[in-house]
C-alpha positions as CSV (number, residue, x, y, z in Angstrom):
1,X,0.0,0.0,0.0
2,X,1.2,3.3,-0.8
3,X,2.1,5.6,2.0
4,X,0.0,8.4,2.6
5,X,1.9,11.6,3.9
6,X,-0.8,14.2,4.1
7,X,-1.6,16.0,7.2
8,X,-5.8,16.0,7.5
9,X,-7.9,18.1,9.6
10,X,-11.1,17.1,10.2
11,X,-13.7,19.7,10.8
12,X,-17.3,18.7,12.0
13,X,-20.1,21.2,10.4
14,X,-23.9,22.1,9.6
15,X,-22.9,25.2,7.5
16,X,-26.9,26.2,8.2
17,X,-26.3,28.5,6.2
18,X,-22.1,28.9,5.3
19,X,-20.9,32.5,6.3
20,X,-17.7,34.8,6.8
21,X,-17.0,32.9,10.1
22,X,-17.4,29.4,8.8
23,X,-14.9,30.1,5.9
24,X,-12.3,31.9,8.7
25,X,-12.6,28.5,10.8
26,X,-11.4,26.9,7.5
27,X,-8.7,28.7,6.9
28,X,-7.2,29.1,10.5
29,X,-7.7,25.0,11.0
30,X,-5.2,24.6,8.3
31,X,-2.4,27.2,9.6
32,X,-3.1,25.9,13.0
33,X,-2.5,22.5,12.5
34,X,-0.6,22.6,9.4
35,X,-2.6,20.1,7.4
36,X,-2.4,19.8,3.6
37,X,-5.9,19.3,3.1
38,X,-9.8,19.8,5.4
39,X,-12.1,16.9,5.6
40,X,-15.4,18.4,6.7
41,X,-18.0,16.1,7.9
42,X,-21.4,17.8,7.2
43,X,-25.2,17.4,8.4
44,X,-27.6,16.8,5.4
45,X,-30.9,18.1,5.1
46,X,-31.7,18.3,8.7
47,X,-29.5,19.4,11.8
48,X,-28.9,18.7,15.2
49,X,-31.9,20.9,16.6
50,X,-34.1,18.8,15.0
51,X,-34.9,21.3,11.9
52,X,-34.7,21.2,8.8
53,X,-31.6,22.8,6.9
54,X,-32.4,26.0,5.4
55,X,-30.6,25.1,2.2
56,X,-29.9,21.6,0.5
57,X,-27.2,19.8,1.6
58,X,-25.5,19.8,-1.9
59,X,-25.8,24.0,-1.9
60,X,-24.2,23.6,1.3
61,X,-21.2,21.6,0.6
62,X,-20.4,23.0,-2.8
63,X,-19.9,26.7,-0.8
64,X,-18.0,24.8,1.8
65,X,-15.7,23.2,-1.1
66,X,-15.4,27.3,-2.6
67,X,-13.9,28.3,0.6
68,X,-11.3,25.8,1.3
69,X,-12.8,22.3,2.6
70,X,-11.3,19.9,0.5
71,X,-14.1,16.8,0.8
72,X,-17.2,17.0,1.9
73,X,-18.6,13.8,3.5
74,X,-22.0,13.5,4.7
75,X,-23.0,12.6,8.3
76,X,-25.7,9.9,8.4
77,X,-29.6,11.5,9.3
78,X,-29.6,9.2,12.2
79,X,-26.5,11.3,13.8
80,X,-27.5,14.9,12.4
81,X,-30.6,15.2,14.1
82,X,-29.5,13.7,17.2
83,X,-28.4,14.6,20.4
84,X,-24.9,16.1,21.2
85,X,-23.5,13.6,22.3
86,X,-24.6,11.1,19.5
87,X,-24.3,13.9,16.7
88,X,-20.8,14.0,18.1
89,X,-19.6,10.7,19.0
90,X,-21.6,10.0,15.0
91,X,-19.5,12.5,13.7
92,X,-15.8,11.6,15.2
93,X,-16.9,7.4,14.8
94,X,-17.1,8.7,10.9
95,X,-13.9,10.7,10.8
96,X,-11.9,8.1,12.3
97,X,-13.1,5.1,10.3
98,X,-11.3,7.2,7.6
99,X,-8.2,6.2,8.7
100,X,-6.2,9.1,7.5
101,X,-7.1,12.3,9.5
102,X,-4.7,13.7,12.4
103,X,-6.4,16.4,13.5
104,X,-10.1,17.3,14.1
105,X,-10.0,21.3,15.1
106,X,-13.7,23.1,16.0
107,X,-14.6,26.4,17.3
108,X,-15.5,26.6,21.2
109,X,-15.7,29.5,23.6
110,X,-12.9,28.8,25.9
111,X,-10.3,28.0,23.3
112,X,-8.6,25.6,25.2
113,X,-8.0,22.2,25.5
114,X,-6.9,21.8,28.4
115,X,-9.8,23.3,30.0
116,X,-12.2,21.1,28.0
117,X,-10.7,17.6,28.6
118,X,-11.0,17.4,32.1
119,X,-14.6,17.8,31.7
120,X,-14.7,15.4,28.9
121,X,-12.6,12.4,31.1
122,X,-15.2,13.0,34.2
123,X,-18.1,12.1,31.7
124,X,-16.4,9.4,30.6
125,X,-15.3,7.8,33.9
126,X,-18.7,9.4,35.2
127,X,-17.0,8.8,39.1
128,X,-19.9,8.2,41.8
129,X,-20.4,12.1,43.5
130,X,-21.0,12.8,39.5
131,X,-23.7,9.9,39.1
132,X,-25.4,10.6,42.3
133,X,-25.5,14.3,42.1
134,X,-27.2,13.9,38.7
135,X,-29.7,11.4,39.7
136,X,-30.7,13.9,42.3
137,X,-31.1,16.7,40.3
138,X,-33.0,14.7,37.7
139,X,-35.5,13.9,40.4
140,X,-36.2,17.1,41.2
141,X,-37.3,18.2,38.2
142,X,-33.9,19.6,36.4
143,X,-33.4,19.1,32.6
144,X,-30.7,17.1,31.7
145,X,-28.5,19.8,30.2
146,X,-28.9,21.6,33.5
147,X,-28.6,18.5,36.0
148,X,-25.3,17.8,34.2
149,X,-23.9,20.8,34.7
150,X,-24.6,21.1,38.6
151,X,-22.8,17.6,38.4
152,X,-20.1,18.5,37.0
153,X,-19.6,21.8,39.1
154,X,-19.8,19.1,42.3
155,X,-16.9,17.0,40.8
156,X,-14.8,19.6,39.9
157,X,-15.5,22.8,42.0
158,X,-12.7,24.7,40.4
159,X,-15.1,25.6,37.4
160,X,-17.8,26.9,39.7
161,X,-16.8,30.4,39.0
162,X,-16.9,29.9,35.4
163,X,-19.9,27.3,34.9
164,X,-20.4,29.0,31.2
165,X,-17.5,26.2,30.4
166,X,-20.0,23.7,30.7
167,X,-22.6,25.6,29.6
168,X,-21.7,27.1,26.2
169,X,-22.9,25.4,23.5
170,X,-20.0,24.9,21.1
171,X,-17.8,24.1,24.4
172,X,-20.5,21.7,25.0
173,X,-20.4,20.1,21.3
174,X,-16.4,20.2,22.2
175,X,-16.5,18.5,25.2
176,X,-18.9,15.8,23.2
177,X,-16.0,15.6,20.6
178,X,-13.4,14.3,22.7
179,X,-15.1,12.3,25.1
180,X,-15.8,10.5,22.1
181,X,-11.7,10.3,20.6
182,X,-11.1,9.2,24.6
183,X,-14.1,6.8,24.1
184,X,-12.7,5.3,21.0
185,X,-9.3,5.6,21.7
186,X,-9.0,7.4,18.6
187,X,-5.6,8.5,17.6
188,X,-7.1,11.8,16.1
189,X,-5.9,15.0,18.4
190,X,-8.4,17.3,19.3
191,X,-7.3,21.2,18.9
192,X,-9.9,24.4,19.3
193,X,-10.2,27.6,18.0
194,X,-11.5,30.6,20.2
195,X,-14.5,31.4,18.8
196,X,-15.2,34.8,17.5
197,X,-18.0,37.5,16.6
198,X,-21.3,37.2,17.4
199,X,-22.8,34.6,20.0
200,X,-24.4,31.3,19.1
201,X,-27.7,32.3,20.2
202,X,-27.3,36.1,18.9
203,X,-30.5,37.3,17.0
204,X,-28.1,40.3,15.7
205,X,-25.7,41.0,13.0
206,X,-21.9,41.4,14.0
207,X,-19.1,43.7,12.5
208,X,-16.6,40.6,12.2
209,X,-18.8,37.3,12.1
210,X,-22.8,36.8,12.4
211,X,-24.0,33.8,14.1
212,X,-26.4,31.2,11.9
213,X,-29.5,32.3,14.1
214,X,-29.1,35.7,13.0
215,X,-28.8,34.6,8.7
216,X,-31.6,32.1,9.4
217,X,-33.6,35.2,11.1
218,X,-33.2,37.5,8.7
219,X,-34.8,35.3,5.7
220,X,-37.5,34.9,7.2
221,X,-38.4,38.0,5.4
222,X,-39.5,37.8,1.8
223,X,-37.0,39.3,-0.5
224,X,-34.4,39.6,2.3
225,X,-31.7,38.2,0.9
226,X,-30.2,41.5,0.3
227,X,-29.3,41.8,4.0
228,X,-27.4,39.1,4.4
229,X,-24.7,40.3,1.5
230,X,-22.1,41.4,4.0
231,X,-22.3,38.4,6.2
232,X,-21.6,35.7,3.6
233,X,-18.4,35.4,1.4
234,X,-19.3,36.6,-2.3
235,X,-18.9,33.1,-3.8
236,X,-21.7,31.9,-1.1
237,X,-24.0,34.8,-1.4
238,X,-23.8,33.8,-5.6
239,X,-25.3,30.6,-4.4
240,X,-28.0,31.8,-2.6
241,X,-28.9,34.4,-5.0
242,X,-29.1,31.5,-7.9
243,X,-31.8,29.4,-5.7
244,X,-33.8,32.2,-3.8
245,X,-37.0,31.6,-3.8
246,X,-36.1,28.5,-6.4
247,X,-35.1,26.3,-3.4
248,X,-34.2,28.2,-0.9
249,X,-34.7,29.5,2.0
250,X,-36.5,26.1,3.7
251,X,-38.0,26.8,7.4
252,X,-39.5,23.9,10.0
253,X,-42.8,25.4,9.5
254,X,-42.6,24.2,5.9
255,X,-42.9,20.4,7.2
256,X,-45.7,21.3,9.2
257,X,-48.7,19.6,7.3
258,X,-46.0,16.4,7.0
259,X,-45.5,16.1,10.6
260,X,-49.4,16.2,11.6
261,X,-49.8,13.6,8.8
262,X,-47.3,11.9,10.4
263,X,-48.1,12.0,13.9
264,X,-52.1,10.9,12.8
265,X,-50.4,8.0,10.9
266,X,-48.7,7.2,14.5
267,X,-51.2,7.7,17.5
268,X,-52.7,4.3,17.5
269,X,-49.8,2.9,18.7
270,X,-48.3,6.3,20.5
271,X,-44.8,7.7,19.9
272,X,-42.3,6.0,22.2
273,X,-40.5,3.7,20.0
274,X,-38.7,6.8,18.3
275,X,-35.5,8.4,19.4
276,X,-35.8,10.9,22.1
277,X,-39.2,10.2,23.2
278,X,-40.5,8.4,26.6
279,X,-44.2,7.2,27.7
280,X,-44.3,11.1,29.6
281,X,-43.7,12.6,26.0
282,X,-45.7,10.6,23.7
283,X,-48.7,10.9,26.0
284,X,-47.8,14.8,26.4
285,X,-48.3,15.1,22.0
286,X,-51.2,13.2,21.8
287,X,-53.2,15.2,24.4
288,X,-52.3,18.4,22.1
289,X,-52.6,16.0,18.6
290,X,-55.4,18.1,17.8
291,X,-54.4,21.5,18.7
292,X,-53.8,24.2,15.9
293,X,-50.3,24.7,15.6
294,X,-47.0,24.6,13.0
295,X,-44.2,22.9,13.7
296,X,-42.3,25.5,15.8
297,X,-45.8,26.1,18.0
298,X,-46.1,22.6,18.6
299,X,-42.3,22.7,19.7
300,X,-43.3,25.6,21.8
301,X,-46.4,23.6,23.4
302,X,-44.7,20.5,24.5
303,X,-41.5,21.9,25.7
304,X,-41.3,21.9,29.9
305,X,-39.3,23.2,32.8
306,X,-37.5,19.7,32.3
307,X,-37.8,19.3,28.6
308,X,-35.9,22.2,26.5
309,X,-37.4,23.1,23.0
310,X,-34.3,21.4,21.5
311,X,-35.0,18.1,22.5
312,X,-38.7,18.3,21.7
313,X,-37.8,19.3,18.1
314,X,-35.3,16.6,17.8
315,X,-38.4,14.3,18.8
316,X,-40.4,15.5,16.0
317,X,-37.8,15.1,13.8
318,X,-37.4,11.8,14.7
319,X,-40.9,10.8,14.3
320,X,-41.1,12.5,10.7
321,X,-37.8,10.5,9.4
322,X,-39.2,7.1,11.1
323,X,-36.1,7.0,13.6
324,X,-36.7,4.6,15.9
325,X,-34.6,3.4,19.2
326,X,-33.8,0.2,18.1
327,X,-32.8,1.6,14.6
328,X,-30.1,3.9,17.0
329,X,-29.5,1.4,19.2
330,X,-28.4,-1.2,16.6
331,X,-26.2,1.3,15.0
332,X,-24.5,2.5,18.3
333,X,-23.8,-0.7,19.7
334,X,-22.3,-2.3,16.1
335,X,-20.4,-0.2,14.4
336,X,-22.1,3.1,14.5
337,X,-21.6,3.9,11.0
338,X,-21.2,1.7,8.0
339,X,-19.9,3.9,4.7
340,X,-18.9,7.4,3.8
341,X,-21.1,9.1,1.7
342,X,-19.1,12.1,-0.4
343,X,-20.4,14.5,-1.2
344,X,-18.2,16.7,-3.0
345,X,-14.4,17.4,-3.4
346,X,-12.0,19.6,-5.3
347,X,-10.1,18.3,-8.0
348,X,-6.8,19.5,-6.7
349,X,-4.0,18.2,-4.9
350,X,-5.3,18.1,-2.1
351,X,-8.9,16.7,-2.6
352,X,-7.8,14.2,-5.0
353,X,-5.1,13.3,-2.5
354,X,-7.3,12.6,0.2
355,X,-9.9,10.9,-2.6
356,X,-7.2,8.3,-3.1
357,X,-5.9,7.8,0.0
358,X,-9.8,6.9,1.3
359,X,-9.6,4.0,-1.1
360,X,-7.2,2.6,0.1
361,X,-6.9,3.6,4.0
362,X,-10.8,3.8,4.7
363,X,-12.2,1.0,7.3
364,X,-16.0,1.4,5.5
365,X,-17.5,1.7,2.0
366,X,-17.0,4.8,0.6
367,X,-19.9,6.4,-1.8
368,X,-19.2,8.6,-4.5
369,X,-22.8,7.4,-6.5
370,X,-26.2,7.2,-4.3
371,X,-26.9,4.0,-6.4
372,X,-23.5,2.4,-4.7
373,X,-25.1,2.3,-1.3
374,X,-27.5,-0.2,-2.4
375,X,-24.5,-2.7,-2.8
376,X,-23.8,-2.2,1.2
377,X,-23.2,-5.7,2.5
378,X,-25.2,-5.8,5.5
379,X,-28.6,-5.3,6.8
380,X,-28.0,-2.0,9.2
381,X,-25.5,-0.4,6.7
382,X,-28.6,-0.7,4.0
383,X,-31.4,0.5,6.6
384,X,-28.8,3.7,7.5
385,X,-28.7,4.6,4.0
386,X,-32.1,4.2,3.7
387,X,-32.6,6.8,6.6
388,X,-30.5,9.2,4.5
389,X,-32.5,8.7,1.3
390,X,-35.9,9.1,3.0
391,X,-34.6,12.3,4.6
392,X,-33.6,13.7,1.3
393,X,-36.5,12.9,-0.3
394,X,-38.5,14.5,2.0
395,X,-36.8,17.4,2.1
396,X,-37.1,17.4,-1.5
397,X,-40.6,16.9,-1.7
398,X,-41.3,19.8,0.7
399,X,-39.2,22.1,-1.7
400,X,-41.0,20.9,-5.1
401,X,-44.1,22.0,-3.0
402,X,-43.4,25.1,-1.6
403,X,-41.5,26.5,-4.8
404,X,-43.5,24.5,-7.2
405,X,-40.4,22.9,-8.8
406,X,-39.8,19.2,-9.8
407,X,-38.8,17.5,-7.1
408,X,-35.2,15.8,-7.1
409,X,-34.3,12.3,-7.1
410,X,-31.7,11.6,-4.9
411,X,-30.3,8.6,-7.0
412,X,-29.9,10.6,-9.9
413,X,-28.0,13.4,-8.1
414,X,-24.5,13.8,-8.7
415,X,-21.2,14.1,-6.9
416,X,-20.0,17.7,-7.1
417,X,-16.5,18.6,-7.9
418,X,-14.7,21.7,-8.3
């Protein structure tokens, strides 16, 4: 076998939608860890709060491959929608079944390392004071997010001053990401870049970099594309100019009349077989299955003092993609995931590099045609595919509909290079 002598970073990404601060944290991954060429491992059509994307996946990665990821590889529906901690450990299982990245660098508050693996190791070793402290403050009522965190703060008092640690949402995704290379024992290094600009959660634009909230915001407008020039790079805000109002911009509230179809279709035999969702929760939608509401209201109706809107919108997502717990459960527990579905890459050195060396260094299929995942060799890597196909198509469907286009074929769509 040929040696392979690249340096790879992996980034992990929903680019929902790609902007100015996306294509920075491309270009300062690959001067901070010196690495010839950027995998990015990218959600499809729908994200890890349990919405849909706001622009097709393939829009998505081609403006990701215009500003310096060299592949895009697609992370499976059943880990995109998910929780961060199986979004993440989904997301690092795929990187490292690659075989040939070194480095997996993502944005976090803190910037540091060091101050994020600690945290990571107690949640792995998960020590007694942490497990009992949790238990309690699950019992009384706290969500799980917030239990956690009083947990953690018990274990390790030193970051009681500064709880936003482990309470910041990209530390949090960070903290998911290695516990899952420790988990693994993955030879991939973790590394972190301060994040900069605007906060996650920020409604507002920023002078140096806007948050995805704020771009998603701002469309909700008719014809308000124009605002969002100066917050996207040129090449990206081409894109989005091509397909507004063609394809583009796609909100929850879109997949509305699908999700009360198919939560009709479901409440004979309640909703506690899919991911997310316990006896509590499936009795809590059917008492409100005949309420008016959209997608986001109905989010907004179910949500609790020990239930975040997040997790309830993950729920619904599960329920429209048919994700069940033993669907998950069968994927976590044997292999996680089963094949590598690219989908694009530049036709330089380094994409073609790191195309070649997947064929021969990879530990799973790799899928450059849709009609090559029916040829997977087993029964869960087929019924994981399928998940991605069904989500696509749906997707797809609710863009033909809204924008009264023909609807795309996901086996008929092709690779993209650049």
């Amino acid at each position: 076998m040929e040696e392979f002598d690249m340096k790879v970073t992996g980034i992990i990404a929903e680019y929902n939608p790609f902007h100015r601060g996306h294509a920075y944290h491309i270009e300062q991954a690959k001067k901070l860890t010196g690495a010839d060429a950027v995998v990015v491992v990218m959600s499809g059509d729908f994200t890890q709060r349990g919405t849909p994307a706001i622009m097709d996946k393939y829009a998505r990665a081609r403006m990701a491959l215009m500003n310096g990821a060299d592949v895009v590889i697609e992370l499976p529906s059943c880990y995109a929608c998910a929780s961060a901690e199986y979004f993440a450990d989904g997301a690092v299982a795929l990187l490292d079944s690659l075989g040939i990245v070194d480095t997996l660098c993502f944005g976090s508050e803190c910037g540091s390392i060091d101050m994020l693996r600690p945290i990571a190791q107690v949640l792995v070793d998960e020590p007694e004071a942490y497990k009992k402290t949790l238990k309690a403050e699950l019992a009384i009522g706290r969500s799980y997010p917030t239990a956690r965190n009083t947990a953690l703060v018990h274990c390790m008092p030193e970051f009681a001053a500064n709880e936003n640690i482990i309470g910041s949402p990209n530390n949090i995704l960070g903290i998911e990401y290695i516990k899952s290379i420790i988990r693994r024992g993955s030879k991939i290094k973790p590394v972190t870049i301060q994040r900069t600009g605007a906060d996650y959660h920020s409604y507002r634009f920023s002078n140096s970099f806007s948050s995805s909230l704020a771009l998603r915001q701002a469309l909700h407008t008719p014809g308000s594309l124009e605002l969002i020039r100066d917050q996207v790079p040129s090449n990206v805000y081409d894109i989005m100019a091509e397909n507004y109002e063609k394809t583009f911009p796609v909100f929850p509230r879109d997949f509305s009349a699908m999700l009360k179809y198919k939560l009709l279709v479901e409440e004979s035999r309640g909703y506690s077989r899919f991911v997310d969702i316990n006896e509590d929760l499936s009795d809590r939608i059917l008492k409100n299955l005949y309420k008016s509401y959209d997608y986001e209201s109905l989010c907004d109706i179910l949500k609790s003092k020990n239930v975040t809107y997040a997790r309830v919108s993950r729920m619904l997502c599960h329920i429209l993609l048919n994700l069940k717990k033993s669907d998950m459960y069968a994927y976590r527990n044997n292999g996680t995931v089963f094949y590598a579905r690219v989908l694009g890459f530049r036709e330089d050195i380094g994409g073609l590099g790191v195309m070649k060396a997947l064929h021969q260094y990879t530990s799973i299929p790799i899928i450059t045609k849709v009609s090559d995942g029916k040829e997977l060799a087993t029964d869960l890597a087929q019924r994981q595919f399928h998940h991605d196909i069904l989500a696509a198509h749906i997707y797809e469907s609710i863009i033909a509909d809204k924008y009264q286009t023909e609807m795309q074929n996901e086996y008929t769509r092709s690779i993209i290079k650049l």
